[in-house]
Structure formats: structure tokens, C-alpha cells
N, C-alpha and C positions, 0 to 999 in steps of 0.2 A: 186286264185282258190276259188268257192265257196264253202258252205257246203258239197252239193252232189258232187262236183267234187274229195273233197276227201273223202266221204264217199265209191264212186266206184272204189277207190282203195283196200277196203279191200277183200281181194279173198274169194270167196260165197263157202264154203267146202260141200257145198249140193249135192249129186247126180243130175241127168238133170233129173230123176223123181220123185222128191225132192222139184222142183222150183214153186210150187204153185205160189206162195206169193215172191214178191220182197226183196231181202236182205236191201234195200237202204233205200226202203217204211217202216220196217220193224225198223230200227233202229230209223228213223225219228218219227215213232210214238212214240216210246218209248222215246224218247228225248221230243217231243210236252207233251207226258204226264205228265213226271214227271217236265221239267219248269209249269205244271199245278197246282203239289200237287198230284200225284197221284205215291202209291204207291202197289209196287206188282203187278202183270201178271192180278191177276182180272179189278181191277182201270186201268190198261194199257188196256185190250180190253175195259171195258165200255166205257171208253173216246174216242176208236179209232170209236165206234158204234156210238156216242153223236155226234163226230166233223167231219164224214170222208166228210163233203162237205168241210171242211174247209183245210184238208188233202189232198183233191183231187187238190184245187188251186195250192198244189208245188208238188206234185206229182202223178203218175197214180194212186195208189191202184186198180188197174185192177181186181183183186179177192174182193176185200173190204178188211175187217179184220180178219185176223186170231182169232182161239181160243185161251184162255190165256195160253195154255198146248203147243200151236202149236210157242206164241210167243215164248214162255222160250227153248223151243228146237231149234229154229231157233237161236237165241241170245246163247246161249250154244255153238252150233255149231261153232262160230265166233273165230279165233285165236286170243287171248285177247290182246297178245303185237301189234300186226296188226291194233286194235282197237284205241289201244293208241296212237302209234304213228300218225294216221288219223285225230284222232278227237284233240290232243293238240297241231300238227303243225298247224291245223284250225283255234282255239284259239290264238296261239301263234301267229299266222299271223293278228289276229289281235289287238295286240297288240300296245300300245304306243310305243315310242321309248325312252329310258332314260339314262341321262348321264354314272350314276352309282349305278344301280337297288343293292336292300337289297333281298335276296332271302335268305329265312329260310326254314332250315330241317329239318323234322320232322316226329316222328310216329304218328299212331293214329288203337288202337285194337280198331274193330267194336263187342262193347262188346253182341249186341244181336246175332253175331254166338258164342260168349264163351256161354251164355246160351243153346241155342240152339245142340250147336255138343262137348260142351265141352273144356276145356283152349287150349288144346294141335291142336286144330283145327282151334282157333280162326282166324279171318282173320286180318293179320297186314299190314297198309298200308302206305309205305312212301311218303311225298306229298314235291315238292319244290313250296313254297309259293312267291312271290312277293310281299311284303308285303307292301311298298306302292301305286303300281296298286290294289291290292287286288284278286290277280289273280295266280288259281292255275295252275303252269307252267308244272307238270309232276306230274305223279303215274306210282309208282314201290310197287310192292307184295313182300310182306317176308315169308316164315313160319311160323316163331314166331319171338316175338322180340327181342331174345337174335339175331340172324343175321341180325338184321340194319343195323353194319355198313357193310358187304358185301354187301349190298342191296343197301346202299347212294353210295359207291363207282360205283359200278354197273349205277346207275342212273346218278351219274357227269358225267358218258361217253355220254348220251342222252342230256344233258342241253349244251349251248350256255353260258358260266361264265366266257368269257375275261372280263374286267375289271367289273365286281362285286362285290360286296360285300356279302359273303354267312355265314352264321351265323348258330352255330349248339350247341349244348347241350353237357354236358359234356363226354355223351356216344362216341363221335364222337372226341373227345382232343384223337389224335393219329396220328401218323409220316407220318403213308404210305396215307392217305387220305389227312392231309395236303399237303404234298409233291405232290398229283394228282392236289391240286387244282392251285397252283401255277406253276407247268408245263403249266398247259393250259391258264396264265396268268388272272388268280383271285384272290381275297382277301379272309381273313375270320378271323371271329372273333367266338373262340373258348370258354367255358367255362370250368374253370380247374376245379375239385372238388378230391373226394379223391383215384379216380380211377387213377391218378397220386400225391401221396403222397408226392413225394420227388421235384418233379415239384411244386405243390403249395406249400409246405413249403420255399423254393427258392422264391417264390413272396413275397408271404407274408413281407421274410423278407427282400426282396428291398424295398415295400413298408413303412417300419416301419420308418426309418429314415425319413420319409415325414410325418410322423402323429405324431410324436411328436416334427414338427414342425406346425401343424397344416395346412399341403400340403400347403402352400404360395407360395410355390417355385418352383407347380409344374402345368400342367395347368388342367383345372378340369371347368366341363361347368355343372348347377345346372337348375331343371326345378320341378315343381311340380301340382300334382292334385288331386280334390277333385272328389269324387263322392261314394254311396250307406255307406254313413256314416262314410267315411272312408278319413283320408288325409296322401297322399303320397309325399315324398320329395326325390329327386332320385340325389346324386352327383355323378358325372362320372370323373375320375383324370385318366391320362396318363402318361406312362414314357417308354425310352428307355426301349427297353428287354437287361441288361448288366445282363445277364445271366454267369454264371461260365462257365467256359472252357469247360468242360464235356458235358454238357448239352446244350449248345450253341450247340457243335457238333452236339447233337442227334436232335435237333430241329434250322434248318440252318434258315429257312423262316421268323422266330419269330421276327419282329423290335421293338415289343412294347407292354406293358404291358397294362393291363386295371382294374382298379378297380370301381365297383361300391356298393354305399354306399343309402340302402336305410329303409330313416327313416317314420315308420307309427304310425298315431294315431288314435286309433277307439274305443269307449265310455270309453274315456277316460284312457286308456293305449296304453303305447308308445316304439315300438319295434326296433332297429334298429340293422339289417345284412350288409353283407358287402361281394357280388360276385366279382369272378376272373376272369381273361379273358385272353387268348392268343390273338395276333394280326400281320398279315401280314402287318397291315397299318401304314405308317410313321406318326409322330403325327398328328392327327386332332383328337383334342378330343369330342369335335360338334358332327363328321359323328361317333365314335367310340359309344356313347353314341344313338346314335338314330338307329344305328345297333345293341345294346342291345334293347332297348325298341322296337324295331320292332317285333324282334324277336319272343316279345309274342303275337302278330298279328296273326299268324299262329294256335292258341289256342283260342286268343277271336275274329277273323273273323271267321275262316276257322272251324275249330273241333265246335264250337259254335255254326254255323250256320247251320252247315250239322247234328249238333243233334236237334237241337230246329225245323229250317225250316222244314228242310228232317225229321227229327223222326228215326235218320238213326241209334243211337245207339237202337232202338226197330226193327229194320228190321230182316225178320225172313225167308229170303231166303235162304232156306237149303244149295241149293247147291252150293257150293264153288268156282265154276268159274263164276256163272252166280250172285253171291255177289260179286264177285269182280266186275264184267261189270255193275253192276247198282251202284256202289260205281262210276266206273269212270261215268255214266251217270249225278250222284247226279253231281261231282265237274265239268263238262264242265256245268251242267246248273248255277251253282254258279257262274261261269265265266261270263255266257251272264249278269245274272240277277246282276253284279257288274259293267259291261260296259254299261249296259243301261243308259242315260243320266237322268233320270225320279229321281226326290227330293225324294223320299218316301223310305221306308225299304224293304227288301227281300222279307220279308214276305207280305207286300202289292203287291209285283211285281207279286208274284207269284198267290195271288189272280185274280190281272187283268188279268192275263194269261190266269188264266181257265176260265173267262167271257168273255174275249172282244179276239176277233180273231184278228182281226188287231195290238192290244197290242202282241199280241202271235208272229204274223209275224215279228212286230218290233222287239223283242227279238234275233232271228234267221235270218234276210236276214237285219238288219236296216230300 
């Protein structure tokens, strides 16, 4: 199916004397706009006024272009999980196909609505990331982000995580969510910290007998990098979860423990920590290790790109539904703009976008 084929799935909530302007035309533009650089309802009609011959090539625009007041009421109007679901089965359709995808969870507060309306209104939004396609798989809205995990558990029921690998933050090391992921036949690799006290203390001191043999005896995969003045050395050690009886119970799924140990030095001082890890996965300490480091993929692609590219943490779209549909607008164009085959960065892509029409098309139909 192509773009607009699911685009006309999503139900037009407009009255029949309401229907100016096409719903379909209507979202396309604001898609075309913002893979342009273009943000807010203003930059959304100038661009649709600048390009509508090129607008016209994929579709009618029979009226031409709304006003910028007329687009945000129409986009308003859209039932936003209806949205979601149209525009990331699109995406997700096309997608690569991979053995055993790394998908990371995550939150991300769009801090220009805390400015704007205040903490308690802020918009928080959960993303499942693919962190080696580099490709946003799903968005899910919370209130705030004390209920993430309501909101991740909520979203595993929309994701496709038979044999995956799903990787999550220590907010998320809890029974009932792992227990969902492994129903549905998934992996995950958890971080423990002190929101289970008695849980990590319990690792810790599995791991202790292996470090004051200096882990020889246990298997441990070591990798390192330099960059912006800084050098990082990241060992990754694994071992059975022989968890106590007790807690064995309360966490059935658990095969394997994970520790990573990592050492930095930057102008000349040198820090070394030392993270924990729950693990559905039988040893491979390799794949255990690169499902940590992935992890923070989700933070330096994803949250990174959509604040620097997008300017998203400065976006100042009041309204709260119509910030969230230009939130998901931002990451489906972050999707096309990471499939594109083109050598260059986002940021150049999105340049050529707004210049070159045919670049634009490639983008959206290949």
C-alpha cells in the first residue's frame, strides 16, 4: 500500500460542509513541509503557496491551500491514534527485514510545551526506536512521565517483538512488563539501578566473586571509542542469572546477568562505573553488549536529531493534540530522511528537500 493508500484510511471527522479542502491533501502537505524544514501552520501554508505545483504532481489540491488557522483545525480535528496507526504501519511496511532487531524504549518531554503551558501539561512521548535501522517504530503519549510504564506496556501491544531484542531503562526493570514481553516471544535487556534495591544488591554480589578474580572465568566482549575529547572503554561480562530461590520466583524469565564496566578519560581524568543489567537472553555476551550500546541510539539519533534538525525541543504549538500530531509528523519524516539512500546527514537531506522537488519526491514515493 502506498502513502495515500493509508493515508485514506484515516476517518475525515469533518461535517460534509466542512470538506473544503481535502483531508489527505491536507496531511501530505504538512508532511512535504516539514521533510522541508518547515515549522508551525505559518511555514506550513507558505510552503504549500511556494510548492503547490509540485503538490499538485501527487495530488489534487482542488481548493489550493488552506489558511494556516484552517490547516491546524483540520489536523486538530484528526483522531490522533487513527494517525498513528496509518502513518507507522506505512513506515514500518517499509521497513528492512532483520534477523534479531534491537528496539529501545524510551521517553522524551517536549520541553518547549513545559515552557509554554507549564510542567504538569508538558507533552511526554514514548518512542520504540530500532536502533540499528535507525527507525522510529511507534509513538505513544503519556501525561506525564511518572506513567511510562503504563504507557510502554500499552505500546508492546501495538509493536510486532517476536524474537527481538527490546532494551529499556531502569524505570521499566519490573515483573508485569517483563512477563508481557516474553509472552509475546521477545527478549530484553533491562537495567537494574536502585528502584530495585534488593534485586541489584543480589547482582552485585554474584558478580563479586568474578572481579576479584579479575572476570577470567567469565565471558566478557571489550570494544572502545574515542571522540570530542574524550576516550571510552566499555567491557561487557555475562553470567548465568543463579539468582536465590525467592527472587528467582519473582523474576522466572531472567537467564542472565549483565554487567557493564565502563572506563573514561577526558583532559586528563579518568572515571570508571560499572552498570547492571537483567537479561531474557542465554549467554551471548557480543549481542548482550551491543544491545547496551544501542540502547543509547535512541538519545544520540532519535531525541538529538528531532532537537537539533527539527528545533523540536523550541516548538511552541500550544495546543496539545495538534503537538503531539506534529511530534509524530517530525519522526515519520525522520524515518523517510534515515531510509533515504543519499551519503550526506539529515540535515543536508532536509535542505535538498526544500530546494529540489524531485529530492522531495524521492523522499516519499522512492
Amino acid at each position: 500500500m502506498s502513502l495515500f493508500d493509508h493515508l485514506k484510511l484515516i476517518e475525515d471527522p469533518r461535517s460534509y460542509i466542512n470538506l473544503e479542502h481535502n483531508l489527505v491533501d491536507i496531511i501530505f502537505l504538512v508532511l512535504a513541509a516539514t521533510a522541508s524544514g518547515c515549522h508551525g501552520w505559518l511555514e506550513i501554508e507558505e510552503f504549500g503557496h511556494e510548492h503547490l505545483s509540485w503538490l499538485r504532481k501527487h495530488r489534487p489540491f482542488a481548493k489550493g491551500i488552506p489558511t494556516r488557522h484552517s490547516i491546524a483545525r483540520i489536523i486538530k480535528a484528526i483522531d490522533v491514534e487513527m494517525m498513528v496507526l496509518a502513518l507507522f504501519r506505512w513506515t514500518n511496511s517499509l521497513r528492512a527485514s532483520a534477523g534479531k532487531p534491537l528496539i529501545a524504549i524510551d521517553g522524551k518531554t517536549l520541553r518547549g510545551a513545559v515552557n509554554q503551558n507549564g510542567t504538569e501539561q508538558a507533552l511526554h512521548l514514548v518512542s520504540a526506536f530500532d536502533t540499528e535501522q535507525g527507525l522510529v517504530l511507534y509513538q505513544q503519549d503519556t501525561k506525564t512521565k511518572g506513567s511510562e510504564v503504563a504507557t510502554v506496556r500499552e505500546l508492546l501491544h501495538m509493536l510486532d517483538i517476536q524474537d527481538a531484542v527490546l532494551t529499556f531503562d531502569a524505570l521499566h526493570c519490573n515483573k508485569e512488563t517483563l512477563a508481557q514481553i516474553v509472552k509475546r516471544k521477545g527478549d530484553y535487556v533491562v537495567q537494574v539501578k536502585g528502584n530495585q534495591p534488593t534485586l541489584r544488591k543480589t547482582i552485585e554480589a554474584l558478580f563479586q566473586p568474578h572481579w576479584e578474580t579479575n572476570a577470567t572465568d567469565i565471558p566478557m566482549f571489550e570494544e572502545s571509542d574515542k571522540g570530542h575529547g574524550r576516550e571510552e572503554r566499555r567491557t561487557t561480562f555475562q553470567i548465568p542469572a543463579l539468582l536465590p530461590k525467592e527472587l528467582a520466583k519473582q523474576w522466572p524469565s531472567v537467564k542472565s546477568l549483565i554487567a557493564v564496566e565502563r572506563e573514561r578519560k577526558r583532559n586528563g581524568t579518568t572515571t570508571i562505573d560499572t552498570h547492571y543489567y537483567l537479561s531474557s537472553l542465554d549467554i551471548e555476551v557480543e549481542l548482550a553488549a551491543r544491545a547496551v550500546r544501542q540502547h543509547w541510539h535512541i538519545e544520540n539519533q532519535q531525541h538529538w536529531v528531532l532537537d537539533v534538525t527539527f528545533k523540536e525541543d523550541m516548538s511552541r504549538i500550544g495546543d496539545r493534540d495538534n503537538a503531539k500530531k506534529m511530534a509524530l509528523f517530525r519522526r515519520i519524516v525522520l524515518n523517510l530522511l534515515q531510509q533515504h539512500p543519499l551519503k550526506v546527514s539529515k540535515p543536508s537531506k532536509m535542505r535538498k528537500a526544500a530546494w529540489n522537488g524531485d529530492f522531495r519526491s524521492e523522499l516519499f514515493f522512492g
